[in-house]
C-alpha positions in Angstrom: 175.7 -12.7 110.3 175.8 -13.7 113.5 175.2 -11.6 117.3 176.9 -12.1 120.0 174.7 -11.0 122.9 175.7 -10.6 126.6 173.6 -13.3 128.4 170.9 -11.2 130.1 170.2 -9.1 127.1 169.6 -12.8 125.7 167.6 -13.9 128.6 165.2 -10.6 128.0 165.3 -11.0 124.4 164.1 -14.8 124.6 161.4 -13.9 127.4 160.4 -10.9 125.0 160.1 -13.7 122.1 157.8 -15.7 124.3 155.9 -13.1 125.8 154.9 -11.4 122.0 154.9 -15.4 120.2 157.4 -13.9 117.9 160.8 -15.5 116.9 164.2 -13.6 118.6 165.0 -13.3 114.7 162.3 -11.0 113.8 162.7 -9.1 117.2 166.2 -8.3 116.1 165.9 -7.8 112.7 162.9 -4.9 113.7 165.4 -3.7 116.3 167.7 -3.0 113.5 165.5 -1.6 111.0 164.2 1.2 113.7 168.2 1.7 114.6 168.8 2.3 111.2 166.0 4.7 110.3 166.3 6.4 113.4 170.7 7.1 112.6 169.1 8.3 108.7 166.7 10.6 110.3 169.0 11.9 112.8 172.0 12.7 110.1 169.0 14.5 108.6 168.0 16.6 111.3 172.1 17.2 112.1 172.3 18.3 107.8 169.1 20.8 108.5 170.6 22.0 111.8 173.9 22.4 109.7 172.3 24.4 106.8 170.7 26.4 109.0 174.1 27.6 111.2 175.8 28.3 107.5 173.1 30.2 106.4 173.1 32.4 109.8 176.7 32.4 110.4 177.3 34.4 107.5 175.1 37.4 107.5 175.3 38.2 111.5 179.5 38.5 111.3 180.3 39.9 114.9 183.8 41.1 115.6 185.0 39.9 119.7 187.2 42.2 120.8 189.0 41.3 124.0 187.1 42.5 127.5 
């Protein structure tokens, strides 16, 4: 796969490289892997937040009537 990057992001990603003697490779690749567990663990919280409204929603029924 490859990743197209605008040219300062690269600039910061290659000063990053040489700043921590790590390759932009693993930089990226650990970038991803936090992306991706941070997206799992938010769909989590949004499932729990979800559950929780259902479970609410439908013992407190409140009729609106109009003001």
């Amino acid at each position: 796969m490859e990743v197209n990057l605008p040219r300062e992001q690269e600039a910061q990603l290659h000063d990053l490289a040489s700043q921590t003697g790590r390759g932009t490779d693993d930089l990226i690749q650990e970038a991803v892997a936090r992306m991706l567990s941070h997206n799992q663990w938010f769909q989590q919280q949004v499932q729990v937040a979800l559950t929780r409204l259902q479970g609410t929603s439908s013992s407190k029924k409140t009729k609106w009537t109009r003001a």
